[in-house]
N, C-alpha and C positions, 0 to 999 in steps of 0.2 A: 256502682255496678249496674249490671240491664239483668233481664230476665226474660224469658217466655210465658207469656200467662197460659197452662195447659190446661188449664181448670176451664178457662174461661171457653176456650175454645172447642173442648169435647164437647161445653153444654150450647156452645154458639152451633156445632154440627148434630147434636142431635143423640152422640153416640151413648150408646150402652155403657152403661158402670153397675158395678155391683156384681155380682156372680155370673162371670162368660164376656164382662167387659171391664173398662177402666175403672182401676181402683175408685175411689171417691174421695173427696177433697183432694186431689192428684195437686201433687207438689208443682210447683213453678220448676223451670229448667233455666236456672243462673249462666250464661253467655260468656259476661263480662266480670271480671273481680273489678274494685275500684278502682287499684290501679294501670285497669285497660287493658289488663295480660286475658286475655280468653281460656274457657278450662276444655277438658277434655271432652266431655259428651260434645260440646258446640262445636269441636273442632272435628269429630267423626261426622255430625253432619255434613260438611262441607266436604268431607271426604267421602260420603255416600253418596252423593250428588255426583261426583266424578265415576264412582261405580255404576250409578243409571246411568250416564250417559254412555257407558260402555256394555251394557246389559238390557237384556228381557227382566229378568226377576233379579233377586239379590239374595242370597240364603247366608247369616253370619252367622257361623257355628263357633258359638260362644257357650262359656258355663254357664248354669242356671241362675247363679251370683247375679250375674251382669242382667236380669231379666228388664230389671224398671229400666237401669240406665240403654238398653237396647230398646224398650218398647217407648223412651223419651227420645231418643234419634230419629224411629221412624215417626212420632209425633209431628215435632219436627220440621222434618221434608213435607207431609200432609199439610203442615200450618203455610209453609213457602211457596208449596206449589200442589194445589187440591190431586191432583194425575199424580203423583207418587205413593197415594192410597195403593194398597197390596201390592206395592213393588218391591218392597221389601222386609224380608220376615228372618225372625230371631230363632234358630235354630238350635235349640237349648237343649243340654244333656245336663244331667246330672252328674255327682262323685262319685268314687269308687271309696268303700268303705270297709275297711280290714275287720275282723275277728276282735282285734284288740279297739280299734274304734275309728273315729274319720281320720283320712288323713288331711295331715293340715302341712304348710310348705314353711310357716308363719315359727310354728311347734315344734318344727322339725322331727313332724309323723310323716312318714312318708314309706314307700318301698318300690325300691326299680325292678323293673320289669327283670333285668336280668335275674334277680335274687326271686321272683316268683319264677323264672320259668325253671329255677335250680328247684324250689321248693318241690312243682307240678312232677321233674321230672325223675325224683327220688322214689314219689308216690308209685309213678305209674311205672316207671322200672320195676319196682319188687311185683307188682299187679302181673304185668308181663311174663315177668319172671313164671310165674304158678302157674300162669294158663300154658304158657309152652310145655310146663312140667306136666301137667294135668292132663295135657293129649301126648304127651312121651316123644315131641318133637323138638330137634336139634338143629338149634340155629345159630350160625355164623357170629362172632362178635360184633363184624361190622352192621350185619344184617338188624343186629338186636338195638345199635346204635343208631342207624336210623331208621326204625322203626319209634322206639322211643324218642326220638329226637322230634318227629313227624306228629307223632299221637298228642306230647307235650305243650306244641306251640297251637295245634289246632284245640285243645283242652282252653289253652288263653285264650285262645280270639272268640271262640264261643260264647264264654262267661261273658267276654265286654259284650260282643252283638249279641246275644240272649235276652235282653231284659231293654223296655221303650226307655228311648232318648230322657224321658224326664221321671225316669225311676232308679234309682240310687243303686248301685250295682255293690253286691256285699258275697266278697269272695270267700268263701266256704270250699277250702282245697279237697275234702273229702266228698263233694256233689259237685265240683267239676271233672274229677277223676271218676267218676261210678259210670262200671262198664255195663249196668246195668239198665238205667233210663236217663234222660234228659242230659244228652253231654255228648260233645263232639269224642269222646273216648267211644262211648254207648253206639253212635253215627254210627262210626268208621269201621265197626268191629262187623257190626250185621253189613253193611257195604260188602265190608271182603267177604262176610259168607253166599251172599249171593255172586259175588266172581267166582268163589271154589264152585259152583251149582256147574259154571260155563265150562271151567276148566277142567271139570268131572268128567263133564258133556266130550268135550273134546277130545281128550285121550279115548274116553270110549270109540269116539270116532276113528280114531289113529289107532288102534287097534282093532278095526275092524265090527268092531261088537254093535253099534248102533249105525242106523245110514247117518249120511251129512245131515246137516242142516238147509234145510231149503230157504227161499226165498219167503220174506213175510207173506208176500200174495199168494203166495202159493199154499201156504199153512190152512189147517182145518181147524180157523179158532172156535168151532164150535164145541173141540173138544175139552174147551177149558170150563167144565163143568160143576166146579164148584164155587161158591158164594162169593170166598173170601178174596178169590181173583178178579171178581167183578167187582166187588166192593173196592179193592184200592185202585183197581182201573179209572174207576169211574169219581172216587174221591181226592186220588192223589197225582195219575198221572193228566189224566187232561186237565185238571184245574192249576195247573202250574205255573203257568205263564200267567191266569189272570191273577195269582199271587202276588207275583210277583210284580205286576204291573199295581198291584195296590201297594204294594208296600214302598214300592220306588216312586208313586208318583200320584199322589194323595189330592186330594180338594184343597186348594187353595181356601181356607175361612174367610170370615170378616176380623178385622182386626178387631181385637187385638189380641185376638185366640191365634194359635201357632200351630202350624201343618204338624201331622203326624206323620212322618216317614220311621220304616220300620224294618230295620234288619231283623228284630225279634221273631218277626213273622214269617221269617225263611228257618230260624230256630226253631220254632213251634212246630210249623208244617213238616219238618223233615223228622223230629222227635217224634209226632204223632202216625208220620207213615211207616217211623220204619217201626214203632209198636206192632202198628197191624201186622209189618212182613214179618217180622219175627214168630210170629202165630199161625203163618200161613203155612209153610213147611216145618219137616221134620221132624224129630218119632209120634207128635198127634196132629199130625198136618198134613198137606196135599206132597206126594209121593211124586217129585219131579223126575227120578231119573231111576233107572229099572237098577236092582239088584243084578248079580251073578247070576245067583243062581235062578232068579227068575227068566234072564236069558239064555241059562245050558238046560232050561230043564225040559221036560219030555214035549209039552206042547210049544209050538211055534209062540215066538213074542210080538204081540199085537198093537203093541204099544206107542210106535214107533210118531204117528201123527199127532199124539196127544204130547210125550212128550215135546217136538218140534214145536208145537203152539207153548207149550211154556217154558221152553229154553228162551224163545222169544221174547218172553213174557218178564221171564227174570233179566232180560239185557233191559227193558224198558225201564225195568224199577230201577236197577242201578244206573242209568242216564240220567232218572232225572235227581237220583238221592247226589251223585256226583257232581253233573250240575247246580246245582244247591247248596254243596261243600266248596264247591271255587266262587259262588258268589259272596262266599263268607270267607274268602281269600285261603280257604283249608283243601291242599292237595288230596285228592282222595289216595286211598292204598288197595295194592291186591291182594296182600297178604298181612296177617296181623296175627 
């Protein structure tokens, strides 16, 4: 047989071992068996080689399992040709790991997505259920089907993109369903109440009760006068894009440490904004849209520019909480 001397050649370049670089005493990479048949790590070399020459970078989104045998490929190409240093990186996730325990393919532990999205959507039908009952509103069976159907699948894809690429994802069906914090259930729900805020707005409007809405330039955002508006202004809508540009598109490291690219962080950030919105309005919060009887009563209603800057205000946050729900491949809803 032949082999790669890796050892030799990490300490011939210089690199780091030990904590943030190459293991130590680092195994040889076996090429050849004796009798001349080649195995498989040598043979993805030769086939990574074909991928550089058709690429800028190289990202193999492989299980965490395969880490050495991925960080002995890109060896490697570095040993054959020094220019394939950070060309290419192992893109490692971790398992998904049930209640009952990991799943193995080997064990036959396992569970299909179809039978978790049956699980997610028995939970969050009876959920559903109470809150329609709880506000005494009557909806449609089809309506109720997909709604549930919508809230369910985005309940899934959360949990997976919730948590970094190289941390073990452990589904817990009763904190993917709480409508209360951290969950595309929790998302979706404060979403549609800030569309009721618009759709409030609106009929008022079509009924004559408030003027239109003006143009944004036109608005007196001076009259958005308290804190809590300025605070997620200034915390969640303009910093969005550069979120998002970190979490899509990371620092390249030194090998043989692995990019952190991070759907999480679109998780985190929308979980953390829409905390705040939820505390902004409604009965101990900022008073977005007038009362009745605040508009028939004896004195004129004066109200009319202050609310215009925060009807505004409210389409902003829902843009970008929305946007944020389709980068995480989850439709958003108007009603829930």
């Amino acid at each position: 047989g032949a082999y790669l001397d890796m050892a030799g050649f990490i300490a011939d370049q210089g690199y780091k071992t030990g904590k943030g670089g190459y293991q130590k005493d680092y195994p040889p990479l076996y090429v050849l068996r004796p009798d001349g048949s080649t195995l498989y790590t040598y043979r993805d070399i030769v086939y990574s080689f074909k991928k550089a020459a058709r690429s800028d970078l190289i990202l193999n989104i492989i299980c965490s399992e395969q880490e050495l045998a991925q960080q002995k490929v890109s060896l490697g190409m570095m040993m054959m040709n020094p220019e394939m240093k950070g060309r290419q990186y192992h893109l490692s996730y971790d398992l998904v790991k049930l209640t009952t325990g990991k799943m193995s393919g080997r064990r036959g532990r396992y569970l299909l997505a179809d039978d978790l999205y049956d699980d997610l959507k028995t939970v969050i039908a009876e959920k559903m259920r109470k809150k329609f009952e709880e506000k005494n509103e009557d909806v449609t069976p089809e309506f109720f089907e997909q709604v549930t159907h919508e809230v369910s699948t985005a309940a899934m894809k959360y949990a997976l993109l919730s948590v970094g690429c190289l941390t073990q994802i452990n589904f817990d069906i009763a904190k993917i369903t709480d409508f209360e914090d951290a969950s595309a259930p929790f998302i979706l729900y404060n979403s549609t109440r800030v569309a009721s805020v618009v759709r409030k707005f609106d009929k008022k409007v079509a009924e004559g009760k408030v003027p239109a809405l003006p143009a944004l330039a036109e608005c007196d955002t001076g009259k958005l006068d308290d804190g809590k508006e300025w605070e997620i202004l200034m915390e969640f809508v303009l910093p969005f894009a550069s979120m998002i540009r970190d979490g899509a598109s990371p620092a390249l490291p030194e090998p043989p440490l692995l990019p952190q690219y991070g759907t999480h962080k679109v998780c985190d950030f929308l979980n953390h904004m829409v905390r705040a919105l939820s505390g902004y309005y409604g009965p101990t919060g900022v008073r977005i849209l007038p009362t009745d009887s605040m508009l028939e009563g004896p004195e004129p209603w004066d109200g009319a520019a202050a609310t215009h800057a925060r009807v505004h205000l409210c389409k902003a946050f829902k843009q970008v909480i929305d946007n944020g729900l389709r980068l995480l491949m989850i439709e958003p809803l108007e009603r829930m």
